[in-house]
C-alpha positions in Angstrom: 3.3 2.8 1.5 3.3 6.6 1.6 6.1 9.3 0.4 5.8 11.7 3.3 7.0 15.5 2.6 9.5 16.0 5.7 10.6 13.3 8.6 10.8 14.1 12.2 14.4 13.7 13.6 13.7 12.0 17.6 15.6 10.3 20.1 15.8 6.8 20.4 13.4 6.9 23.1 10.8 8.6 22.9 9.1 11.3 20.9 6.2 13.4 21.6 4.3 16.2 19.3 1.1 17.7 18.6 -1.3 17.2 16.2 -4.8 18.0 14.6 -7.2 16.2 16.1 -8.0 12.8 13.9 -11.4 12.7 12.4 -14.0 10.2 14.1 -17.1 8.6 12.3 -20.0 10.1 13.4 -21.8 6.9 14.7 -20.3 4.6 16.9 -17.8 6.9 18.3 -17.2 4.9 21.5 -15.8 1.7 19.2 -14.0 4.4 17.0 -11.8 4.7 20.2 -10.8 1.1 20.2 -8.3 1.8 16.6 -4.9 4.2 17.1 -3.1 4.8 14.3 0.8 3.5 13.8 3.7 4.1 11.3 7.0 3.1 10.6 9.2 5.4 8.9 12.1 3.8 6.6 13.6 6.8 4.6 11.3 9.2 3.1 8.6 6.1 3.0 5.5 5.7 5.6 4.2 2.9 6.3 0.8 3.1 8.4 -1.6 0.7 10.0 -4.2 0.8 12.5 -3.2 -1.0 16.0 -5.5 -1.6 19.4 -4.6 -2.0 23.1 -4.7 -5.7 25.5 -4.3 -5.5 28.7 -2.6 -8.8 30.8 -2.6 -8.2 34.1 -0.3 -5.1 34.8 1.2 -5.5 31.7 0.1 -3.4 28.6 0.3 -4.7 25.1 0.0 -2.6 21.8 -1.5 -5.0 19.3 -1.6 -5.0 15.6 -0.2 -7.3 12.7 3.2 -8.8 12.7 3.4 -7.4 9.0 2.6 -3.5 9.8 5.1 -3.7 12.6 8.2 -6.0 11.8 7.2 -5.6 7.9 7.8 -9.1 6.9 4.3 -10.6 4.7 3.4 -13.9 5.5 1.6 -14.0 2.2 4.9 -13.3 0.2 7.1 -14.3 2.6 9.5 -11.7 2.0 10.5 -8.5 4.2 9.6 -5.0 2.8 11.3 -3.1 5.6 13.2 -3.5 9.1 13.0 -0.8 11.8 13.5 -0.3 15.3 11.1 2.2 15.7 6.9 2.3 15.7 5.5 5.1 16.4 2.0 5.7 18.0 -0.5 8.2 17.2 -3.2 8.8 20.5 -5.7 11.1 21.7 -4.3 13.4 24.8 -6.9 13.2 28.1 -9.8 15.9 27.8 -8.4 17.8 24.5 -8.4 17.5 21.4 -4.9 17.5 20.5 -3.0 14.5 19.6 0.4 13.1 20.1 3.3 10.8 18.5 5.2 8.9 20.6 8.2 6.2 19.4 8.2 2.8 20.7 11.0 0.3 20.5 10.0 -2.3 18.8 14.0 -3.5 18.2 14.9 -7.3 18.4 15.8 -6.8 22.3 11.8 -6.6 22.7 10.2 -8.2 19.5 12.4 -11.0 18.8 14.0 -11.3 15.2 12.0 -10.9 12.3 10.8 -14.0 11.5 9.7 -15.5 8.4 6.5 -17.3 8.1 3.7 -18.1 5.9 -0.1 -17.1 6.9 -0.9 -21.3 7.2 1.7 -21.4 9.4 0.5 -18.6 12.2 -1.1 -15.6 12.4 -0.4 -12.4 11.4 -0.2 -10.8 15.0 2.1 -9.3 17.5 2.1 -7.6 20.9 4.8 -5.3 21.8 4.4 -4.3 25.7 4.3 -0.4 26.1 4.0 1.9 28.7 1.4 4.4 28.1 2.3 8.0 28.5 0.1 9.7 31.5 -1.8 11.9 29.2 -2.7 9.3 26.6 -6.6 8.4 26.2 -6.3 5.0 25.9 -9.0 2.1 25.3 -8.2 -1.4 26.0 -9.9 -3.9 24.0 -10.8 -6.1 26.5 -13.6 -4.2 27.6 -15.6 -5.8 24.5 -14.1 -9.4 24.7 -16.5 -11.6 25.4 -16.4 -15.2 24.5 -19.8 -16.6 24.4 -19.9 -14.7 21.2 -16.3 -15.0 19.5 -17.6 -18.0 17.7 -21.2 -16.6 17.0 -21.3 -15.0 13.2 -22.7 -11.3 13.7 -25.3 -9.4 11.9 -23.0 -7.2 10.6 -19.3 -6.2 11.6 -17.7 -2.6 12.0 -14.0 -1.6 12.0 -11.8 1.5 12.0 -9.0 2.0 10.6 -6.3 4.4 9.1 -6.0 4.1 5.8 -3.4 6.5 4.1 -3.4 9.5 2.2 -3.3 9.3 -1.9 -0.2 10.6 -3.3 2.6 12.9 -0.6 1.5 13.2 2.4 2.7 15.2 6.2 4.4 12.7 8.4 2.4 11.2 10.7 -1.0 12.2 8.5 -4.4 10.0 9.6 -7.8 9.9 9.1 -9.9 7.4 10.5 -12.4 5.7 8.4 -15.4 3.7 9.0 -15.7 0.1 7.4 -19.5 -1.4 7.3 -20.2 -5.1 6.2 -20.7 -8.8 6.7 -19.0 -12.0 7.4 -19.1 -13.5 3.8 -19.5 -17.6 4.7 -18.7 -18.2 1.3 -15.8 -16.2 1.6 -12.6 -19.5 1.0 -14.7 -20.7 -2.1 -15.1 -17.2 -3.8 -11.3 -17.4 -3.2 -10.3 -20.3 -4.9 -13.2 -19.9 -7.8 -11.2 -16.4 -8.1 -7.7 -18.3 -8.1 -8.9 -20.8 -11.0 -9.6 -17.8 -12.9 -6.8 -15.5 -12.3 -4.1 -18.3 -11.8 -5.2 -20.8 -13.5 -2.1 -22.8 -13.0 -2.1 -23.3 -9.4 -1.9 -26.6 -8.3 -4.7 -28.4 -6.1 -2.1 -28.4 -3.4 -1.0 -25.1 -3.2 -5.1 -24.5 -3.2 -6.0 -26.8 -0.7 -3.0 -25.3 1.7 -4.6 -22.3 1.2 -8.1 -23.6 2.4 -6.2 -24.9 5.4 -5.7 -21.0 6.7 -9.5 -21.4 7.8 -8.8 -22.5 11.3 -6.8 -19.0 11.7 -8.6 -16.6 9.3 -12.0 -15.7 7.9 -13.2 -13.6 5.3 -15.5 -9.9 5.6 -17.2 -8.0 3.0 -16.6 -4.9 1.5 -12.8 -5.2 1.1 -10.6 -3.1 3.8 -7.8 -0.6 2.1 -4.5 -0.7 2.6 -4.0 1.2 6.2 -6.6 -1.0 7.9 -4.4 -3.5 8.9 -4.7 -4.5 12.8 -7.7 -2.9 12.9 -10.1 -5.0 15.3 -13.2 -5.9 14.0 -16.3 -5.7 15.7 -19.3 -7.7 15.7 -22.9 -6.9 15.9 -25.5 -8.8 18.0 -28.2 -9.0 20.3 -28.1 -9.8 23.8 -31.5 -11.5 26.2 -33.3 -7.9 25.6 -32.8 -8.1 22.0 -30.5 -4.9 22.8 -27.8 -4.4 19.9 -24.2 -5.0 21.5 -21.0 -5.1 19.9 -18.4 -7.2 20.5 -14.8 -8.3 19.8 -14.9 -10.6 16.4 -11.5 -10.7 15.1 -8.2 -8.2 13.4 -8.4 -7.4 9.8 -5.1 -8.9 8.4 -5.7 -8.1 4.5 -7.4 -6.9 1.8 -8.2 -9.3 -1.2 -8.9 -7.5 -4.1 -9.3 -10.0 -6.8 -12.8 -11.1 -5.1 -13.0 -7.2 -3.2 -13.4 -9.2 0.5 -11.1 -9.1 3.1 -9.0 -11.3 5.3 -9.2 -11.4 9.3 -8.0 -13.1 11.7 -10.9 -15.3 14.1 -11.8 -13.6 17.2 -11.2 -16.8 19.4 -8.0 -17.1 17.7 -6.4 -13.5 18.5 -7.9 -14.1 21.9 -5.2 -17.2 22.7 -2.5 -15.3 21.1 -3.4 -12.4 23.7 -3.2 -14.6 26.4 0.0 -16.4 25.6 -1.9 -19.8 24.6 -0.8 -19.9 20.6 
């Protein structure tokens, strides 16, 4: 959560503007293309995550947590803001120049913000867009590819769009490159953490927990706030022994205490894309 130094009065329907270009990593530029920053504006706070695009049949689908874009945390279970409005940061056709556009993300297309704990779902939505003509749009479905969802990668990549420190211009991003690993140890360096830093937690509480396994998994380095919805991206080897990268998962959450991060499995997000969870 951001203060942002002036707010941009728009329409309720839709809202374009200019922008600086965002800055790209310097390797891996085409998977850099895959992550679009969004923001939801309540007041003079910001609130920004990273989002991708799904494509289902003629219908297109901006993707990114439930918690970046209805604002309700299915760790605390509790709502930190409500708004109609999500706007979309993207990358005009052959230019440099960037635009903002507002999407309606009201009850009338999202359903009503519901409350729910991470062992109970996961923390994704699709809202169905249409793209403006000029946008430079990626879906992520070029890199799904299911012989490998379940496959643990030599190493995963994400971008995302963490924010600024301190006040920053509405709309601000700056895309940044996240290196590291699945960690398979990830749900006991959790609950080792959990004994130490609440040491009064109950087995069952623990063991519920644990249970958020079949939805989530854990990365290393932890991802800042601003990555969240980012897809992850896996790094393997096909027949040739040529390096690919695939679809692996959506970061969810940072956990600092153990400095790893949650995301949610690859094969998971996959049935909630295609209407099967």
């Amino acid at each position: 959560m951001k203060t942002i130094r002036s707010i941009f009065l728009v329409s309720s329907c839709m809202m374009m503007m200019p922008f600086l270009p965002v800055a790209q990593a310097s390797d891996n530029p085409s998977l850099a293309k895959y992550s679009y920053p969004i923001f939801v504006v309540t007041g003079h706070q910001q609130y920004t995550g990273t989002a991708f695009f799904y494509r289902s049949g003629d219908t297109n689908y901006l993707v990114s947590n439930y918690h970046a874009i209805k604002g309700m945390s299915p760790m605390k279970q509790n709502i930190n803001f409500i708004s109609d409005t999500l706007f979309l940061k993207y990358p005009v056709k052959n230019s440099d120049e960037w635009k903002v556009t507002a999407i309606n993300i009201g009850d009338d297309i999202t359903g009503e913000t519901k409350i729910f704990s991470m062992t109970d779902r996961i923390d994704l939505l699709k809202v169905p867009v249409e793209i403006p003509a000029d946008a430079d749009i990626f879906f992520i479905n070029d890199l799904i590819d299911e012989n490998y969802l379940d496959t643990e990668p030599e190493e995963i990549v994400v971008f995302g769009y963490p924010p600024g420190s301190g006040s920053v211009p509405a709309f601000y991003s700056h895309q940044q490159r996240l290196e590291g690993k699945v960690n398979p140890h990830g749900f006991s360096d959790y609950n080792a953490s959990l004994k130490i830093n609440f040491p009064d937690v109950s087995d069952t509480a623990k063991a519920i927990m644990g249970a958020t396994s079949r939805y989530y998994y854990f990365i290393k380095p932890y991802a800042a706030q601003g990555y969240s919805g980012a897809p992850v991206f896996g790094k393997f080897r096909n027949a040739n022994n040529e390096v690919i990268y695939r679809f692996t998962g959506v970061i969810f959450a940072g956990q600092p205490a153990t400095q790893q991060t949650w995301a949610i499995r690859g094969a998971v997000a996959l049935q909630y894309l295609r209407g099967e969870l």
